[in-house]
C-alpha positions, 0 to 999 in steps of 0.5 A: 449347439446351434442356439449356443453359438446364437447366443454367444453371438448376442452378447457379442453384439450387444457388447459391440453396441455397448463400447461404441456408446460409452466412448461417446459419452466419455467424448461428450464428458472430455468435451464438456470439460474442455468447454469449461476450461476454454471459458474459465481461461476466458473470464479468468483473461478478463479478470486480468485485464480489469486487475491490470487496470486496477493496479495501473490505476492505483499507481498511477494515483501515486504518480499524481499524488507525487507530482501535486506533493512537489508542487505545493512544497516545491518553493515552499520556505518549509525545509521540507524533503520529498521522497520520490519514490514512496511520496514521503514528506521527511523533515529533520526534528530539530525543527520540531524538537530539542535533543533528546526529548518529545515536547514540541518547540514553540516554533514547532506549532507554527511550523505544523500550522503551515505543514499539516493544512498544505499536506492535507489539502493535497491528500483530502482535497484534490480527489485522492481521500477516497484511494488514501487507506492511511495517513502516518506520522512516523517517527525516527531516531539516531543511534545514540541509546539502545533500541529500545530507549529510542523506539520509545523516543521515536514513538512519542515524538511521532504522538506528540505531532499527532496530539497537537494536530488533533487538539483543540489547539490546532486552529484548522477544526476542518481537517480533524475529522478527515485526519482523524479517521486515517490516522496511524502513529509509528516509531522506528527507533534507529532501525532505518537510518540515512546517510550524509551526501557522502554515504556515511551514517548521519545521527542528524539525518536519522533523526526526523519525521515523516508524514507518509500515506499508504494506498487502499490494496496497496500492498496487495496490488503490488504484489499481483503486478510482480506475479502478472509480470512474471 
């Protein structure tokens, strides 16, 4: 009897030696844990920063880009429209085109003579080309004729630019290359038209085209600074 109590006293130590032991190792897990965390926050807190910076950076390449644009075509003769916003150099198709057709004027080759160079120079030249992810030429038409005719209309008006830019014709062989390489060619059809200072819909003011330029990550970046600021 005595060495049945002697036993059952054992396992009641060695179980009591037991429990202390794996609490501690439950500790040092949970602490191991935390410790990870803790530096996972941290890296992930840098992350941020260098992201914040990344992004305050590449807007404010927008900025200037913006800036440099109305500068050179401020007191420019070129009727020529600069969106403030998005950085879009807008002018009407009349300058370039006859109604309803895609061939470019005579005058529009001297108009693009004197256009393209000053543009380029401002995107290629000043330090930007390395945050330019693409340079487009997008065309866009008024709401006479269906959809589908004037998505066509658009888009060959919107080639017909590109092709003489990057023709033998053109006379700056310098920039074709640069061009060439960022280029896109877009049509819009009637999908995006303006309005006249009175907020009506303008056919004349829909129909144009714009030489735009989108930033590398741009999309990406904006949409990381929404979800930072939340």
């Amino acid at each position: 009897m005595i060495n049945k109590y002697k036993r059952l006293f054992h396992r009641e130590e060695e179980e009591s030696h037991f429990w202390p032991s794996f609490t501690d190792l439950l500790t040092s897990i949970l602490l191991c844990f935390i410790l990870i965390f803790i530096i996972m926050m941290v890296i992930k807190s840098f992350q941020i920063e260098e992201m914040k910076r990344t992004i305050d950076q590449i807007m404010g390449v927008r900025v200037n880009i913006i800036q440099d644009l109305n500068e050179e075509f401020s007191d420019s003769a070129l009727s020529v429209e600069i969106d403030e916003k998005t950085g879009a150099l807008i002018f009407n198709t009349d300058i370039l085109f006859e109604f309803d057709a895609a061939v470019l004027k005579p005058e529009a080759f001297v108009f693009l003579d004197e256009f393209v160079p000053a543009y380029l120079d401002v995107l290629l030249e000043n330090g930007y080309e390395e945050y330019i992810s693409e340079i487009i030429i997008e065309g866009h038409a008024d709401q006479h004729g269906s959809y589908l005719y004037n998505l066509e209309l658009s888009q060959q008006r919107a080639f017909s630019v590109a092709e003489y830019i990057l023709s033998e014709d053109f006379p700056y062989k310098s920039i074709q290359e640069h061009l060439q390489a960022k280029l896109t060619v877009n049509g819009k059809s009637f999908t995006e038209g303006r309005t006249d200072k009175e907020g009506n819909y303008s056919n004349q003011d829909s129909r144009r085209v714009e030489f735009k330029f989108r930033l590398k990550d741009e999309e990406i970046l904006e949409k990381t600074r929404e979800l930072l600021g939340k």
